[in-house]
N, C-alpha and C positions, 0 to 999 in steps of 0.2 A: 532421872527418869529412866525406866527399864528402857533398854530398848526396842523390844517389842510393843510396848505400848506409843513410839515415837510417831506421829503422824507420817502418812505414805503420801510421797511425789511423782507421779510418772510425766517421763518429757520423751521428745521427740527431737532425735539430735541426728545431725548432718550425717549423711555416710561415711565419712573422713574420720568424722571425729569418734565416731562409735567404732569404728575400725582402729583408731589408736587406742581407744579406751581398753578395746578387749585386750590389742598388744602388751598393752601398760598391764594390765590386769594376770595376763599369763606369764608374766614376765617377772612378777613380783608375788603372787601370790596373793592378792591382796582384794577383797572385795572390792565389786562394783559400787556398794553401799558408803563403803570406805573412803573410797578414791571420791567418791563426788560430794561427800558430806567433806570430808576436808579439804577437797577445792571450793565447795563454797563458802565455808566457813574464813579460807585466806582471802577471796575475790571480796568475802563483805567484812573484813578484818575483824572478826572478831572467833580466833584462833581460839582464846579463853574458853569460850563456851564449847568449844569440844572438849571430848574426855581425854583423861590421859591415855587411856587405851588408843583410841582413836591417832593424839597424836603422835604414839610412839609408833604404832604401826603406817602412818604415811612417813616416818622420819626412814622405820627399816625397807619400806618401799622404796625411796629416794637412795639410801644406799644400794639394794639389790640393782637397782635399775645403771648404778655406778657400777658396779659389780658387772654385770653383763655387758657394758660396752664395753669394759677394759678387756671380757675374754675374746671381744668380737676382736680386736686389734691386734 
């Protein structure tokens, strides 16, 4: 399915947590879009039904995010 044509979510998340999100987000480069279609897609296990796109780009998120703590130390 394009993804444009993927049906639209909007939520309303904690101030914490939308505060770490944009961190995560500036941090790695990575969409909003991204970041939360492949957190839910691991919270409901079914990882498969993401794209490959998708999972390569949370796998190079997870490394960036390795990446920048190691400069932080």
């Amino acid at each position: 399915m394009p993804f444009m044509s993927a049906p639209q979510l909007s939520v309303r998340l904690p101030l914490h947590l939308n505060q770490q999100l944009n961190k995560y987000i500036k941090c790695t480069g990575i969409s909003k879009t991204d970041v939360v279609t492949n957190a839910l897609a691991h919270y409901l296990e079914c990882v498969e039904d993401t794209s490959l796109t998708q999972r390569v780009a949370h796998l190079e998120a997870k490394i960036a995010s390795i990446e920048a703590l190691i400069k932080i130390k």
